[in-house]
Biopython code that builds the backbone (N, CA, C, O; Angstrom):
import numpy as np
from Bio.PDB.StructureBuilder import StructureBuilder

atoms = [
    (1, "UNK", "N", (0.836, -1.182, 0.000)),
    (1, "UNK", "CA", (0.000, 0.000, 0.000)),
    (1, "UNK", "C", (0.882, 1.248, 0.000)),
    (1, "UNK", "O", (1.989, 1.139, 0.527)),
    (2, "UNK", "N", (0.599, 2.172, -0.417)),
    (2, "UNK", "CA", (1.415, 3.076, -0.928)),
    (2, "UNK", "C", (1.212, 4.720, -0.226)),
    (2, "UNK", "O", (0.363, 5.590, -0.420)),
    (3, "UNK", "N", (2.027, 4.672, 0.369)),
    (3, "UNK", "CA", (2.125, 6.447, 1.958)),
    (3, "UNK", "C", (1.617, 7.604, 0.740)),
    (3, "UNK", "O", (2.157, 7.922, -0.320)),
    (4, "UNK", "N", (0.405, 8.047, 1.359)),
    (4, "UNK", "CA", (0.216, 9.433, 0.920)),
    (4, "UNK", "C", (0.439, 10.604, 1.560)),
    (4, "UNK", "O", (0.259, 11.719, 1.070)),
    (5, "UNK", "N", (0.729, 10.424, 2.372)),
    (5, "UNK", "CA", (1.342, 11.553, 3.412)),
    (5, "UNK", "C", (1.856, 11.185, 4.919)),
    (5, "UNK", "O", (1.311, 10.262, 5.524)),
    (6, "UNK", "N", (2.948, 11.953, 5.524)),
    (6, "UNK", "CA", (2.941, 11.321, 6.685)),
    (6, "UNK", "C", (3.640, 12.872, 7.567)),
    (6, "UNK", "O", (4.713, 13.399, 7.273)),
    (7, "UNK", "N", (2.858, 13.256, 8.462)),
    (7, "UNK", "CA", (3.407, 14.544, 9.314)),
    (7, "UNK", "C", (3.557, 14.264, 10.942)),
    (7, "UNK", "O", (3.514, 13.172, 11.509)),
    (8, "UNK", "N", (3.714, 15.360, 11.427)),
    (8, "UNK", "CA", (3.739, 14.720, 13.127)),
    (8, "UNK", "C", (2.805, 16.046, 13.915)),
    (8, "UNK", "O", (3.007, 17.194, 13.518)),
    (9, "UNK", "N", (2.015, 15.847, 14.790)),
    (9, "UNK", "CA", (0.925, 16.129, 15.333)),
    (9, "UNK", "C", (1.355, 16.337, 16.830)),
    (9, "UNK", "O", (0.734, 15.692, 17.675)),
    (10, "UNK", "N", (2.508, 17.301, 17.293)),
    (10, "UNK", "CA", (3.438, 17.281, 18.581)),
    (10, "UNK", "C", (3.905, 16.017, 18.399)),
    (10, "UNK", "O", (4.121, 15.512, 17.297)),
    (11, "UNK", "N", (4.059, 15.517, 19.407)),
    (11, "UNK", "CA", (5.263, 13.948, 19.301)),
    (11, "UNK", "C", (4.239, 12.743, 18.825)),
    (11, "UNK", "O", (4.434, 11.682, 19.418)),
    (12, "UNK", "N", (3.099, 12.740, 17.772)),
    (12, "UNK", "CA", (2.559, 11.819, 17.778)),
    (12, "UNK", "C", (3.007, 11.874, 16.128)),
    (12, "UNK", "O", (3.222, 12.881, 15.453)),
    (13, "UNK", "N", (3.073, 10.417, 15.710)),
    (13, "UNK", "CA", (3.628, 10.880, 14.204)),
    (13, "UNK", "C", (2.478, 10.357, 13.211)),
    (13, "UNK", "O", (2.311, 9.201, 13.601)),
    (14, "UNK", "N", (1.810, 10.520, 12.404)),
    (14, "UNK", "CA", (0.763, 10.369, 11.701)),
    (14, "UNK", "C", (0.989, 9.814, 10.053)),
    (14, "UNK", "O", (1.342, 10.547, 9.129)),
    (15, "UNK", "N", (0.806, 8.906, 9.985)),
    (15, "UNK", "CA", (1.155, 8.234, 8.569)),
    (15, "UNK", "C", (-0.544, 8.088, 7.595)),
    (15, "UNK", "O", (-1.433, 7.412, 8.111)),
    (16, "UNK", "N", (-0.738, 8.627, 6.535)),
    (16, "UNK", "CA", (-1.861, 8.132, 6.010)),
    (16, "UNK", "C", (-1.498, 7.315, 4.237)),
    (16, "UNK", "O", (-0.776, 7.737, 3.333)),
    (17, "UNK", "N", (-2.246, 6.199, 4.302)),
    (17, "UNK", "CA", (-2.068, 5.465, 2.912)),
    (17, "UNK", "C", (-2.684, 4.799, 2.482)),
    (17, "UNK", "O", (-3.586, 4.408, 3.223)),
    (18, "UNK", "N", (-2.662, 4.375, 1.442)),
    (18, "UNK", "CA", (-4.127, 3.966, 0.733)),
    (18, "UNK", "C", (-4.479, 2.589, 0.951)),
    (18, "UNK", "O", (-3.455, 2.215, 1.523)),
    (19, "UNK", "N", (-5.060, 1.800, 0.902)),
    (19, "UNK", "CA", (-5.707, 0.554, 1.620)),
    (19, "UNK", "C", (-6.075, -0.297, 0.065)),
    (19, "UNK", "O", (-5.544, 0.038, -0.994)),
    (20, "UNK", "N", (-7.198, -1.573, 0.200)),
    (20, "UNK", "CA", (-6.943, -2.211, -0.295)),
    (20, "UNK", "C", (-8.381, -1.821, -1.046)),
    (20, "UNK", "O", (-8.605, -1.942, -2.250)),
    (21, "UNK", "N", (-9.522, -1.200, 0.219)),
    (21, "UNK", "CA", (-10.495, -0.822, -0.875)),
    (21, "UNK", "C", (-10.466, 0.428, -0.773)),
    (21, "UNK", "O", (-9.925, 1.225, -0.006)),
    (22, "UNK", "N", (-11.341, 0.513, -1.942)),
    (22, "UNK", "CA", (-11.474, 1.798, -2.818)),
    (22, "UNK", "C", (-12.354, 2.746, -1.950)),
    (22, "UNK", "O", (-13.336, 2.652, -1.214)),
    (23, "UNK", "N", (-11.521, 3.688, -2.396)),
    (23, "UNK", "CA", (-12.138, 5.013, -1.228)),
    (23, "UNK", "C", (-12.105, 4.607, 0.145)),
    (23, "UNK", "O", (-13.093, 4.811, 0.851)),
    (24, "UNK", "N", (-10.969, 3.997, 0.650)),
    (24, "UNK", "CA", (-10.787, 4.415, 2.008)),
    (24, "UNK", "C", (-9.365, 4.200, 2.145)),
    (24, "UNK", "O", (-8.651, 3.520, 1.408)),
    (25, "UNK", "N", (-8.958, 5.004, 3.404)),
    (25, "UNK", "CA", (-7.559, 5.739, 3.605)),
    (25, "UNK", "C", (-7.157, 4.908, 4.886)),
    (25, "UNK", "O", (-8.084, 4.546, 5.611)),
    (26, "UNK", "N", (-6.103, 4.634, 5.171)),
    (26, "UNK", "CA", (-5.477, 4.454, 6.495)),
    (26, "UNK", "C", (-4.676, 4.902, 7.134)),
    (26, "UNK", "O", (-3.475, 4.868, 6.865)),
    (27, "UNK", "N", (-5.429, 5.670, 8.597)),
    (27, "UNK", "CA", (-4.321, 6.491, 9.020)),
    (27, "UNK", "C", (-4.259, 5.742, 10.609)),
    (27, "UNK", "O", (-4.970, 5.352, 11.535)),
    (28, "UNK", "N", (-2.649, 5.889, 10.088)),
    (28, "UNK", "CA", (-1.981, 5.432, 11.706)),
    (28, "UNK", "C", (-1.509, 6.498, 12.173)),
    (28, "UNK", "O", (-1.350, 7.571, 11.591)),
    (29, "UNK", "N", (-1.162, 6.081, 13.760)),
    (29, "UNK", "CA", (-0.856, 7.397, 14.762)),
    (29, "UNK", "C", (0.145, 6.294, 15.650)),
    (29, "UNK", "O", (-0.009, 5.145, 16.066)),
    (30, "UNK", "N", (1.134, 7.202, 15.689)),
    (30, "UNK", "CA", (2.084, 6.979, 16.812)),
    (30, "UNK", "C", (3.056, 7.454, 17.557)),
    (30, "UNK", "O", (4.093, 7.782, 16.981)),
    (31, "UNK", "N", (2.958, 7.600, 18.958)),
    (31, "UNK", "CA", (3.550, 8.399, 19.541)),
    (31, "UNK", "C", (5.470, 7.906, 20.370)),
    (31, "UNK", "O", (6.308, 8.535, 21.017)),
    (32, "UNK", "N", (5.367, 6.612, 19.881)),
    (32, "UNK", "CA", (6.291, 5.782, 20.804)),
    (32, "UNK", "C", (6.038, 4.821, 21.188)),
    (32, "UNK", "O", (6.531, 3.694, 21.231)),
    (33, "UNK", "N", (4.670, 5.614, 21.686)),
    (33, "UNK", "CA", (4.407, 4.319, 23.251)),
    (33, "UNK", "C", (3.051, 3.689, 22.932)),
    (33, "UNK", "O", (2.980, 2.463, 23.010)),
    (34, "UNK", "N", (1.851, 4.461, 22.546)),
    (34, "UNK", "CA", (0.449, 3.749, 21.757)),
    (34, "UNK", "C", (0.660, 4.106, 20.603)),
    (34, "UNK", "O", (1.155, 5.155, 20.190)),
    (35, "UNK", "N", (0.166, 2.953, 19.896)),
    (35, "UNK", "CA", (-0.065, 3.205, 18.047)),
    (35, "UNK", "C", (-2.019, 2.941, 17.923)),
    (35, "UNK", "O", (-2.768, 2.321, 18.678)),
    (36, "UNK", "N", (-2.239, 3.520, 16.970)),
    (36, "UNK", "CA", (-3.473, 3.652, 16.968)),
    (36, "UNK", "C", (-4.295, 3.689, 14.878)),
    (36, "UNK", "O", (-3.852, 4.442, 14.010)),
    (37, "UNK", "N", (-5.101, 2.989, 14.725)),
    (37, "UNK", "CA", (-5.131, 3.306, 13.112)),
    (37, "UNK", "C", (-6.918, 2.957, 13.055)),
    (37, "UNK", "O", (-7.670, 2.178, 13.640)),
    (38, "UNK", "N", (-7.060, 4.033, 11.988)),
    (38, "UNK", "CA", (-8.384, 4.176, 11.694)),
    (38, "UNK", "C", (-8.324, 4.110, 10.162)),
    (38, "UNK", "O", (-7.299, 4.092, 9.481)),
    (39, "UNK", "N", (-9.854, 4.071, 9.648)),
    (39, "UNK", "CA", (-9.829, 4.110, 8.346)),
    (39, "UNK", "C", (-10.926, 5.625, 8.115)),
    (39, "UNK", "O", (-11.856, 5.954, 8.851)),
    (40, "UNK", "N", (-10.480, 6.278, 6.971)),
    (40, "UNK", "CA", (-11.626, 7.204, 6.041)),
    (40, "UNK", "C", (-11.927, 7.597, 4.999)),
    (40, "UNK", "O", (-11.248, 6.889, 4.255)),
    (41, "UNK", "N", (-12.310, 8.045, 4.582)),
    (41, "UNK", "CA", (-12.459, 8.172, 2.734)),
    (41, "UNK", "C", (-11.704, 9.691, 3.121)),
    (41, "UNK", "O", (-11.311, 10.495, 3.966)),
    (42, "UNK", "N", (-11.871, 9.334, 1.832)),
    (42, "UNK", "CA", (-10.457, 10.868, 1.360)),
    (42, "UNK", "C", (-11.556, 12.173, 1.074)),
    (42, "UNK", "O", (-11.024, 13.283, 1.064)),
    (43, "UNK", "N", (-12.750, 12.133, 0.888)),
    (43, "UNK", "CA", (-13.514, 13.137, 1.109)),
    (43, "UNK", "C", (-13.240, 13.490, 2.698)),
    (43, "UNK", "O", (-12.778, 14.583, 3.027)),
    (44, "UNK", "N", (-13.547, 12.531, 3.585)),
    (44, "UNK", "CA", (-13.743, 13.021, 5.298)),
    (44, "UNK", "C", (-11.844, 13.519, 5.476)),
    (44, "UNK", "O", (-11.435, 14.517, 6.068)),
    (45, "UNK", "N", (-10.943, 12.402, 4.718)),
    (45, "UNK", "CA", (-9.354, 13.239, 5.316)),
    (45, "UNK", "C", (-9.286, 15.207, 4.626)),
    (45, "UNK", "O", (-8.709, 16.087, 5.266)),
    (46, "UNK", "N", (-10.156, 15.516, 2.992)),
    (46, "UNK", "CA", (-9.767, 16.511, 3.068)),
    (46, "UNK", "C", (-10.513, 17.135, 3.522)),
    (46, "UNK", "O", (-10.078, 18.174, 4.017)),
    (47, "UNK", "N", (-11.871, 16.909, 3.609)),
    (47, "UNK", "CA", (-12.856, 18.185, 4.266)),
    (47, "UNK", "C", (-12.457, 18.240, 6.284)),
    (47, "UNK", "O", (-12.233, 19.327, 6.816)),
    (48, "UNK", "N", (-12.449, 17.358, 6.830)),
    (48, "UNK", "CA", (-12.210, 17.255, 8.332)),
    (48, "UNK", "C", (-10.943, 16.896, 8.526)),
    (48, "UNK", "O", (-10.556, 16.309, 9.536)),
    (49, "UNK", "N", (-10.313, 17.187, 7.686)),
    (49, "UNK", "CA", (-8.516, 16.703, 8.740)),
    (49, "UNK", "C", (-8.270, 17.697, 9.572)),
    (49, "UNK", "O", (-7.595, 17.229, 10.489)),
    (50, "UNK", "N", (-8.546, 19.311, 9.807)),
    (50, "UNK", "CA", (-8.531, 19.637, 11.080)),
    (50, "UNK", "C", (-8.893, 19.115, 12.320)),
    (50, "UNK", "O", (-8.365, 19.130, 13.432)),
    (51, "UNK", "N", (-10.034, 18.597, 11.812)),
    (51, "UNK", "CA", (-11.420, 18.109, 13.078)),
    (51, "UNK", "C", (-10.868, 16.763, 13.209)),
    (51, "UNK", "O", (-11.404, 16.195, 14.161)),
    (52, "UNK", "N", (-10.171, 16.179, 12.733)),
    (52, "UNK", "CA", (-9.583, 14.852, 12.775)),
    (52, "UNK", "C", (-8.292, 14.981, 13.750)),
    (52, "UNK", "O", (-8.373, 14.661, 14.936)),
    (53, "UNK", "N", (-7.153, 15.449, 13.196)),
    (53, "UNK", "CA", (-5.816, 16.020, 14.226)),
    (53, "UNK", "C", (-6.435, 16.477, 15.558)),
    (53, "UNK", "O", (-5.797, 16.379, 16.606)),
    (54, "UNK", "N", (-7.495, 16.902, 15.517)),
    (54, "UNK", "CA", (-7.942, 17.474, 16.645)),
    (54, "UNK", "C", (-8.405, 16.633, 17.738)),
    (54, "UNK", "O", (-7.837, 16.607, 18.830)),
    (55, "UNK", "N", (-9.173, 16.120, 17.522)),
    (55, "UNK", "CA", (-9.604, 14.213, 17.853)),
    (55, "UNK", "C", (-8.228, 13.343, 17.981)),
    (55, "UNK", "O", (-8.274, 12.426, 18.801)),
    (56, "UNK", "N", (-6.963, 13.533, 17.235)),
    (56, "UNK", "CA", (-6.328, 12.619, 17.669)),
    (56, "UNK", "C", (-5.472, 13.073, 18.548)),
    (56, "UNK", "O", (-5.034, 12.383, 19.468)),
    (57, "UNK", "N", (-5.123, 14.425, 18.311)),
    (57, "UNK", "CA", (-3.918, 15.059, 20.247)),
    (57, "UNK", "C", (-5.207, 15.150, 20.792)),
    (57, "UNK", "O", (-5.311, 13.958, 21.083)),
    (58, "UNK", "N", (-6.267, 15.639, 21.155)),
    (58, "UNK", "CA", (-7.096, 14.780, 22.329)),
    (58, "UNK", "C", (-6.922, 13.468, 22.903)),
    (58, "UNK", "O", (-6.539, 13.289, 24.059)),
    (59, "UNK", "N", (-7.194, 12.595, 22.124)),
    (59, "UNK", "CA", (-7.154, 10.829, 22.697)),
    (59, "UNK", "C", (-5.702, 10.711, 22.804)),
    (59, "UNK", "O", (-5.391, 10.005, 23.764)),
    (60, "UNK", "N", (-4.662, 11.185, 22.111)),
    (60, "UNK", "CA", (-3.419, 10.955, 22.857)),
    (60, "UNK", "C", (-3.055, 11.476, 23.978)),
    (60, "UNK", "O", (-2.009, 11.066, 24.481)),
    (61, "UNK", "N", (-3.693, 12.326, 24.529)),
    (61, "UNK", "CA", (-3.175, 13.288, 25.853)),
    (61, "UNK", "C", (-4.431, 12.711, 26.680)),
    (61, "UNK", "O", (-4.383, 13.216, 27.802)),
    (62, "UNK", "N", (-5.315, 12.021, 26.585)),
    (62, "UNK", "CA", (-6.127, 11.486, 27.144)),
    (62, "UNK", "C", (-5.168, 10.214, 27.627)),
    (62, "UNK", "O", (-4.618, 9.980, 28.703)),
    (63, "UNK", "N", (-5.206, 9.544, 26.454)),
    (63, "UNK", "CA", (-4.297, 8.329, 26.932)),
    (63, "UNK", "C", (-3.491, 8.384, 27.631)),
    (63, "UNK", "O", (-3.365, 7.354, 28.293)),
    (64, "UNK", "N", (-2.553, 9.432, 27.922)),
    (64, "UNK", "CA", (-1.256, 9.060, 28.545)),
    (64, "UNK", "C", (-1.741, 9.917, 29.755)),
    (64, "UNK", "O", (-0.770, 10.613, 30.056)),
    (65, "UNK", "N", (-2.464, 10.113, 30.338)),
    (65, "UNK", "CA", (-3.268, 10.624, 31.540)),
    (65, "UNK", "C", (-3.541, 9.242, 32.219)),
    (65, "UNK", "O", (-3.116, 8.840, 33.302)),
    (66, "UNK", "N", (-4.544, 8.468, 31.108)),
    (66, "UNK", "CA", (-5.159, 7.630, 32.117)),
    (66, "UNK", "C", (-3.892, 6.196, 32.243)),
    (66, "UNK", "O", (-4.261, 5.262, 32.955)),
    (67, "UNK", "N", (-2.640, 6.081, 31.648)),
    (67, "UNK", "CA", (-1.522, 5.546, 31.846)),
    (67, "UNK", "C", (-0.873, 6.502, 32.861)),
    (67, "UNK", "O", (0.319, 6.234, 32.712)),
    (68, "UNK", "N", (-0.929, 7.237, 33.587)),
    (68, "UNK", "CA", (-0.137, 8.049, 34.415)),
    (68, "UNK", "C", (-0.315, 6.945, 35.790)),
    (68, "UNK", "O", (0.229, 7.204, 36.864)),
]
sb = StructureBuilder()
sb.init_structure("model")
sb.init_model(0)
sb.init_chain("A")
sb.init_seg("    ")
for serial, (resi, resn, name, xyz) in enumerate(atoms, 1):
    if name == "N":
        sb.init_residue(resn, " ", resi, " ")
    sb.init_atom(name, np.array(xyz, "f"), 0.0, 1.0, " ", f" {name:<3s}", serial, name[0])
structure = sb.get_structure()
């Protein structure tokens, strides 16, 4: 499967790439310590990828709270 983008989100690093079906995306998240992967169509990554990054440093700073 083939990386369409990959940035970092504070220390969480974010990989997205294309999957096996059509019209949907896979994005992984990883910070080190949890890895985490969802799927979306590439309409929801370009219209909500704010609202998405946003959702994911939430649940990562969530997570490592309730690991504290």
């Amino acid at each position: 499967m083939k990386e369409l983008e990959s940035y970092k989100l504070g220390n969480v690093q974010v990989t997205v790439s294309e999957t096996e079906k059509e019209n949907k995306l896979k994005v992984e998240c990883f910070d080190g310590e949890y890895h985490s992967e969802f799927t979306v169509s590439p309409y929801e990554f370009t219209n909500y990828r704010r609202l998405m990054n946003q959702r994911i440093t939430q649940a990562y700073k969530a997570q490592h709270k309730e690991g504290e």
